[in-house]
N, C-alpha and C positions, 0 to 999 in steps of 0.2 A: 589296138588298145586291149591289154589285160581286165579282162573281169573278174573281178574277187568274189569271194563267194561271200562273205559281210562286203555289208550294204552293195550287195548286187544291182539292184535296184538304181540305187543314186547312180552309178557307173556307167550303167547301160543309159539313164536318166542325161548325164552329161557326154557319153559316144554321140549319142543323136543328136544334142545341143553341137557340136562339133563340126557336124555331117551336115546341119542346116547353117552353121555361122563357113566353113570352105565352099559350099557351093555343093555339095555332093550331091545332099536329097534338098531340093528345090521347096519352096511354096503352091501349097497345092498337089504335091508328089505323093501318093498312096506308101504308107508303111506297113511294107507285109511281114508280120510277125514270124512267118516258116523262113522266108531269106532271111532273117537276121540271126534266129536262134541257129540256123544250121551255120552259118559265118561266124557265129561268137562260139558256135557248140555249147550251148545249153538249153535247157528247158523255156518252152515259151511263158510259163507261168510268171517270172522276174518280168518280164519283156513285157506283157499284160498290164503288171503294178507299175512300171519305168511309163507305160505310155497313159495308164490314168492320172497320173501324176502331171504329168506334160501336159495332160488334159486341163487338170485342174489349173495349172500354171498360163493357160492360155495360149499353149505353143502347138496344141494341134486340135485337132476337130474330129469326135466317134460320131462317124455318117454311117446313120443306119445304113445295112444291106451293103456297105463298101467298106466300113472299118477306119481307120486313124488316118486321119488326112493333116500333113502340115497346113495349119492355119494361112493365107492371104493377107495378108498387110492393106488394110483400105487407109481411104485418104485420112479417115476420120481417129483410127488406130495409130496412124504418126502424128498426127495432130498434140492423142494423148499423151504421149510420149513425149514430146519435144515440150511442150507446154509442162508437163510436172519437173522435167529434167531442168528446165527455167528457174520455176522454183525453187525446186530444192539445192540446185549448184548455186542459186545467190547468195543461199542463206549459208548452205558451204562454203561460201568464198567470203561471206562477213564473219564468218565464227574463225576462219582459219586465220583471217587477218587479226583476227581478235586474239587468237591464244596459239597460235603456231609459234613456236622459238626461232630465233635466228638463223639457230645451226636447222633446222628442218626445212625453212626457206631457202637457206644457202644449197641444201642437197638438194632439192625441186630442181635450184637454177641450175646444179652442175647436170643433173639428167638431160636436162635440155640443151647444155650445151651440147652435153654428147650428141643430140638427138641431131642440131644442126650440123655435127661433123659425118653422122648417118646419111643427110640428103644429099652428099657428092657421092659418095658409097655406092659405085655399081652392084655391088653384092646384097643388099638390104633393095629389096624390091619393092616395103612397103614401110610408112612410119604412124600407120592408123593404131599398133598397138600402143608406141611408146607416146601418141596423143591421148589415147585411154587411158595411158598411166598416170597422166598428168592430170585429168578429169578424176579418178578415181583418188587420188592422194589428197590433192584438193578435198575433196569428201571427206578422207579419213582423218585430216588436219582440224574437222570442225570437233571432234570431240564427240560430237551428240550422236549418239546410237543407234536412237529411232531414227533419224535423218539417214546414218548409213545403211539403216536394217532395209529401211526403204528403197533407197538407193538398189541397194543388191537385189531386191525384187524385182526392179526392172532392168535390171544390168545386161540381160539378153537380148532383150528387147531393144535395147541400148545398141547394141553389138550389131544385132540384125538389121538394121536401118541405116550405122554407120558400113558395113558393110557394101549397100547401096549405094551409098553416097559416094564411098570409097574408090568406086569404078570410075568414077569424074574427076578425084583428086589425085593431087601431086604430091610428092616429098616436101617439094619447095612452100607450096601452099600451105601444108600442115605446120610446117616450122613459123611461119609467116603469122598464120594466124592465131599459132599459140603461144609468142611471142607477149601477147597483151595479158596473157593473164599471169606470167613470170611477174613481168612489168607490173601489175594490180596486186599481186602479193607483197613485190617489196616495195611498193609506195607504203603499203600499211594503214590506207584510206578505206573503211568499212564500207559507205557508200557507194567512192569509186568505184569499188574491186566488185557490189553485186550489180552495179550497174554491166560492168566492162565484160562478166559472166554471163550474163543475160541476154544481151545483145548478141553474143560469141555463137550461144546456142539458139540462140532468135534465127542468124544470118544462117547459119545451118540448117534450117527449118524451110528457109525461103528457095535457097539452095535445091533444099530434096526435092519442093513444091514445082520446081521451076524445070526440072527434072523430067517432072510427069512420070515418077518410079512406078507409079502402080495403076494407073489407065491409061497412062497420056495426057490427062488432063490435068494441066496444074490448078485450075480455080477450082478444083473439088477440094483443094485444100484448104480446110479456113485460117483464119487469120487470127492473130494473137499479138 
């Protein structure tokens, strides 16, 4: 990745988001500031503001006497996450039912067709992004602002988790199960569609839980 000298910062801010959503630097994995600046060649000063920020954003942890530690996902962290993502994607999914055009539903559905001729597709090894697309459109369909400014807030968070989960699913699964909310957009039913959202990202929740992604224990996960 190129880093520009404007907004240095953000750049270096999203390399690391990158490096934790691939696998590269782990949860829990020490980020040391001299490896990175000599690998990007530049000054640790950017690298300092890129990871208070990160800090601030909840993506990593300054442990006195050890320095910026990628943050740990506890039970109670995906919990948060899955539960506001409830919310806010129902009310995403009655606003877009509400005021989405035709022609904007009709492109949703043609994505996803594509999407299902990707899961024969030996070449396409994974269709977690083109299921984000589909979460994230959704979102932008409602109109409302705050709703997506929100949304984007935890969109890493978001990422990081499915991530996780991703290690367990299939092509097939993804097509499968996103299949319902094609289907809840062009009923055009307010209720249906945040019911049939809800439950989407409920089942995903119970999913991770059942998983035991971050002790082994699925009952430290609560329930919603």
């Amino acid at each position: 990745m190129i880093v520009k000298k404007t907004n240095m910062s953000e750049d270096i801010m999203a390399l690391i988001k990158e490096k934790i959503i691939d696998g590269e630097i782990k949860p829990g994995d020490r980020i040391i500031e001299t490896k990175l600046a000599k690998e990007l060649g530049i000054s640790q000063t950017p690298i300092r503001e890129a990871l208070q920020r990160l800090s601030g954003e909840g993506i990593i942890t300054l442990v006195p006497n050890k320095g910026p530690v990628v943050k740990t996902m506890t039970p109670q962290d995906v919990f948060e996450i899955y539960s506001i993502r409830a919310m806010l994607e129902g009310l995403a999914m009655r606003l877009a039912i509400q005021h989405a055009s035709p022609k904007e539903v009709a492109e949703l559905e043609q994505f996803y067709m594509q999407m299902k001729v990707k899961c024969y597709d030996d070449a396409v090894r994974t269709l977690l992004p083109d299921s984000s697309h589909i979460h994230q459109t959704i979102v932008n369909l409602s109109r409302h602002q705050r709703l997506i400014a929100t949304y984007e807030s935890i969109s890493f968070q978001i990422a990081l988790v499915n991530r996780i989960l991703g290690r367990e699913s299939t092509k097939l699964k993804e097509v499968e199960q996103h299949k319902e909310l094609i289907d809840a957009l062009l009923a055009r039913d307010p209720d249906n569609g945040e019911r049939v959202i809800r439950m989407h990202v409920h089942r995903s929740y119970r999913e991770f839980a059942e998983l035991g992604a971050v002790d082994g224990d699925s009952a430290a996960f609560p329930a919603f």
